[in-house]
C-alpha angles and dihedrals in degrees: 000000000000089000096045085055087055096046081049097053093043095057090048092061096039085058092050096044097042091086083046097051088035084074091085101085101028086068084065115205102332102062078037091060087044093060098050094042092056091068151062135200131160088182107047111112120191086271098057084040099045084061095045091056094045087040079060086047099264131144099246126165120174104233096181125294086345116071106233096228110192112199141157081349087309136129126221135183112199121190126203111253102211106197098005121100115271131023097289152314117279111218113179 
């Protein structure tokens, strides 16, 4: 009972939280860039990526060793950057 009222409580937030996180892609490349740029990991690879983009409400598919980022009926290709500042490079 006790996990069912969790569950519960869990799908009423993520209700509640789902305009706020929508707000991802509405913000278009920009708010994209910013994203990327407030991070930095030498280890990320396009899978790992790919999660942390559909985890901000982005349409994020790992092709490889690229991530495949649909946007404003664009397509994106982002690259891990290893050692560089930020996630990765977007190439389109």
């Amino acid at each position: 009972m006790r996990r069912i009222k969790a569950l519960i409580a869990i799908c009423i937030i993520a209700v509640y939280l789902n305009p706020a996180m929508a707000a991802g892609e509405t913000e278009g490349i920009s708010g994209l860039k910013s994203l990327l740029t407030s991070f930095d990991d030498r280890n990320i690879d396009s899978r790992d990526l790919a999660f942390f983009l559909v985890t901000h409400n982005y349409d994020a598919t790992p092709v490889g060793s690229k991530v495949e980022l649909k946007m404003n009926e664009k397509v994106y290709f982002l690259v891990p950057n290893g050692d560089r500042p930020g996630l990765c490079d977007i190439v389109q």
